[in-house]
Each structure stands twice: as C-alpha cells, then as structure tokens.
C-alpha positions as a Markdown table, in Angstrom:
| # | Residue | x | y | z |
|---|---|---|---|---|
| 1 | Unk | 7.8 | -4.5 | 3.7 |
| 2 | Unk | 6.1 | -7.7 | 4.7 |
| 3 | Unk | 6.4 | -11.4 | 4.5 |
| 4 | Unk | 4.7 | -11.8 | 2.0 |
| 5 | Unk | 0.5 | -10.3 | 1.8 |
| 6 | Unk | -1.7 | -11.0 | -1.3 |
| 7 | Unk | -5.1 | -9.8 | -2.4 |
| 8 | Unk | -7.1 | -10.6 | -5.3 |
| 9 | Unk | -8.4 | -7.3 | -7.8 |
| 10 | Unk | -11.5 | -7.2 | -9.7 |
| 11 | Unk | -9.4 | -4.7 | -12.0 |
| 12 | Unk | -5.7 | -5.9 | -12.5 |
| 13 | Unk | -4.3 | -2.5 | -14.5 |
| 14 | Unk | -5.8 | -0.4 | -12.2 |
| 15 | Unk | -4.4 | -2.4 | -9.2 |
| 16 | Unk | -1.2 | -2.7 | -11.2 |
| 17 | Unk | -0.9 | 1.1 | -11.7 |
| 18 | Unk | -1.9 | 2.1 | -8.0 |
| 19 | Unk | 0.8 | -0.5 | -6.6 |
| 20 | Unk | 3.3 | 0.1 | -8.9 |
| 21 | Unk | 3.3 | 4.1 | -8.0 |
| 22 | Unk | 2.5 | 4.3 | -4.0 |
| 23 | Unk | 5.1 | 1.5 | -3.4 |
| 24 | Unk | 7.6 | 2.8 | -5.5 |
| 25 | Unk | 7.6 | 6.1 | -3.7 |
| 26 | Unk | 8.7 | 3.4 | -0.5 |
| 27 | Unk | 11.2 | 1.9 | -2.7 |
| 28 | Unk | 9.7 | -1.2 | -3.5 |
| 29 | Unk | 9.2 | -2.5 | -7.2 |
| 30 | Unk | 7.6 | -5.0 | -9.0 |
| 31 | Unk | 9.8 | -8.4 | -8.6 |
| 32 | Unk | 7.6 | -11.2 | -10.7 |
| 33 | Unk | 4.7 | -10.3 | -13.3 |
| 34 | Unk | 2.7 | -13.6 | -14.4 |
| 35 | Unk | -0.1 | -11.1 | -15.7 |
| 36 | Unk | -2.9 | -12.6 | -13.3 |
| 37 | Unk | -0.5 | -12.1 | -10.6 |
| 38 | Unk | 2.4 | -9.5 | -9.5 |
| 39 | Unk | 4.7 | -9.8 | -6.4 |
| 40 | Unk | 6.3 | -6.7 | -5.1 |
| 41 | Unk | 8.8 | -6.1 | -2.9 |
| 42 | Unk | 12.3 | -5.1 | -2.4 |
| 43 | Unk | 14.8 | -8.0 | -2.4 |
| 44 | Unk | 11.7 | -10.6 | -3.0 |
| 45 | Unk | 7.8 | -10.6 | -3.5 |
| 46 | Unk | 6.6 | -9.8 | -0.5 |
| 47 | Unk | 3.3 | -8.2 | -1.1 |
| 48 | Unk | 1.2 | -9.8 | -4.0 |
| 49 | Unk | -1.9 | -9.2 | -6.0 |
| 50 | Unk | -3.7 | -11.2 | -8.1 |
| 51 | Unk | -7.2 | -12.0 | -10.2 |
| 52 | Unk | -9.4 | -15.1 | -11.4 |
| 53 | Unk | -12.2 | -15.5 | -13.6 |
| 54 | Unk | -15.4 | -15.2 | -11.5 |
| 55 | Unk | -13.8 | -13.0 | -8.9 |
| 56 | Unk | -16.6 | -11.1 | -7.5 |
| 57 | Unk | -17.4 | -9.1 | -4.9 |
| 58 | Unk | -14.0 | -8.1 | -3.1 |
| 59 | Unk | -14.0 | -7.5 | 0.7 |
| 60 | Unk | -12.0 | -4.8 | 2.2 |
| 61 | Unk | -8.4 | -6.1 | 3.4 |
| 62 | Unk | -5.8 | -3.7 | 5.7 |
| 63 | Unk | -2.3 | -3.7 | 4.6 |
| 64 | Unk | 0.5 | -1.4 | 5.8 |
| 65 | Unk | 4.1 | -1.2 | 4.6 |
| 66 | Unk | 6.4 | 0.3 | 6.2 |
| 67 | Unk | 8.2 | 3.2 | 5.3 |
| 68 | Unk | 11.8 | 4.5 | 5.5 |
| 69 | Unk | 10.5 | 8.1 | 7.0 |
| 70 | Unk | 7.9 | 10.7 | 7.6 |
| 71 | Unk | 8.5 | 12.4 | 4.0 |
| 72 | Unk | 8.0 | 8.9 | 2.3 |
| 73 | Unk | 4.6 | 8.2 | 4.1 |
| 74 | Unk | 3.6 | 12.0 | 2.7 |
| 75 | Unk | 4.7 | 10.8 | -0.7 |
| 76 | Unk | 2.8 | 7.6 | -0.4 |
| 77 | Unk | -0.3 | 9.6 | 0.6 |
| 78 | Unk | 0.6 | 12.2 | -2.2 |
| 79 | Unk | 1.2 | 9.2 | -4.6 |
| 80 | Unk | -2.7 | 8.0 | -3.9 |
| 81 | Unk | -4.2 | 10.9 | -4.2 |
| 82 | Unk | -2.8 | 12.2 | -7.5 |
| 83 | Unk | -3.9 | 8.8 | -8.8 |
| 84 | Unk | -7.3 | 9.3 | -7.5 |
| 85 | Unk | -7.3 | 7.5 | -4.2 |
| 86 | Unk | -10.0 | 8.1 | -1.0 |
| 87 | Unk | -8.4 | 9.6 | 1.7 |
| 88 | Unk | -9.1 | 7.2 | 4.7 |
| 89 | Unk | -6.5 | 9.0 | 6.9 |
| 90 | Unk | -4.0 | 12.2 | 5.8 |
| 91 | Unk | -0.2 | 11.9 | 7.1 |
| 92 | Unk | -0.3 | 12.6 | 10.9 |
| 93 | Unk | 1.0 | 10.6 | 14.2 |
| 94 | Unk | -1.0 | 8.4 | 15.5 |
| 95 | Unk | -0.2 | 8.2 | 19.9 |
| 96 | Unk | -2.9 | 5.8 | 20.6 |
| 97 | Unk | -0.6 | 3.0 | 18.4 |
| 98 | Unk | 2.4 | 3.7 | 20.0 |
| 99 | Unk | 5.0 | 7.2 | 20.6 |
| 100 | Unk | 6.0 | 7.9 | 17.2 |
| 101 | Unk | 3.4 | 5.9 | 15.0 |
| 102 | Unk | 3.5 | 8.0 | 11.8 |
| 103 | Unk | 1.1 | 7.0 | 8.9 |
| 104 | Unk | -1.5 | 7.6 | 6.4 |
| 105 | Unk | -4.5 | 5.6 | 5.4 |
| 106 | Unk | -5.9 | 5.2 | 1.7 |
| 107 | Unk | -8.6 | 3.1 | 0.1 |
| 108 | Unk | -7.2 | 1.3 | -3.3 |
| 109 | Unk | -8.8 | 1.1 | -6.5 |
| 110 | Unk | -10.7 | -2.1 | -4.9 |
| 111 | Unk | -11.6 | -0.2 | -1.5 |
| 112 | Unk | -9.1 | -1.8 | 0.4 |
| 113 | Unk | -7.2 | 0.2 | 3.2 |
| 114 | Unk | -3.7 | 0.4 | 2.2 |
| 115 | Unk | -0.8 | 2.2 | 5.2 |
| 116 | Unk | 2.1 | 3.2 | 5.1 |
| 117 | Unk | 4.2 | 3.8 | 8.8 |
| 118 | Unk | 7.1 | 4.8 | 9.6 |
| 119 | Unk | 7.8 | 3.7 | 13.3 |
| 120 | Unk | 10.6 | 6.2 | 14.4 |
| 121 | Unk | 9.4 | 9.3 | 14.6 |
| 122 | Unk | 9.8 | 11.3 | 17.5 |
| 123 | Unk | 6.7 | 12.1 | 19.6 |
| 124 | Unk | 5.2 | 15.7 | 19.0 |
C-alpha cells in the first residue's frame, strides 16, 4: 500500500463504496470509520478519505497501490468498471516506467486517477 495518502470527497458513500470494493480486490480493508473519514489499509490506515462542510470543487489527485500480481491489477480494473468507473488506462505493461510495470488507470467517483501496479512482472 502506502504510507499513508488522503483525499477529501464531495460524495462520501460513493467514495466509500468505490474504495471499499477496488481495494478489497488488493486485499486491503477498511481499518478506522469516523464517518467523515475512513483509513484503509492492511495492517494500518494507510490510505484515507475524507469530507467537510463547504468542500467544493475537488482537484484531480494520482494514487497507486500496489498490487500482489497481474490478475489482481485486472480485478481492480474489473472492480471499477462494474461499479461504473472511467477507464483512464485498461490492464497492460507499461516499458517506459520500468521492465515489468504492470498497471491500470481509473478515474474515481470524484475524477481522481486511482492505479494499481504490480512491479514484478516479467517483460513481454
């Protein structure tokens, strides 16, 4: 995962919903819950979200967890898009990062671009 990332949602069930099915695919899991913010992670909250009164207008943020394999950055891709998610990027290698970069790109229910990677793949 990381240590630790937050963002702030306009729309906290949808956020909730998106987060708690993509990362759960990667075997991560909500850890805390205070309503107006939820940390998720594996051992410890490591990624969180969050909303205030008065948000506003949110701007576009890049995350990317990692992912145990190949087959779980398809499910996280597959996860996203059954729940309605913009395809940024589909599942694919990606040699100009680095031999083996696998990963797949998807826009949140607050537009921003959420990855998952796996970094040991072997080069096509």
């Amino acid at each position: 995962m990381i240590d630790h990332f937050g963002i702030n949602c306009a729309d906290m069930e949808a956020a909730a919903a998106f987060y708690d099915k993509v990362l759960g695919v990667l075997g991560h899991r909500r850890i805390m819950d205070f309503g107006v913010a939820i940390g998720y992670g594996t051992e410890g909250p490591d990624f969180w979200i969050s909303t205030f009164e008065g948000i506003g207008p949110n701007r576009e943020v890049h995350v990317a967890f990692r992912a145990a394999d190949e087959d779980a950055v398809r499910a996280f891709h597959a996860a996203a898009m059954e729940l309605g998610a913009e395809s940024l990027h589909e599942p694919r290698l990606w040699p100009e990062y680095h031999a083996g970069y696998f990963g797949a790109f998807v826009r949140d229910p607050d537009g921003n671009n959420v990855e998952a990677v796996f970094h040991g793949a072997a080069p096509a």
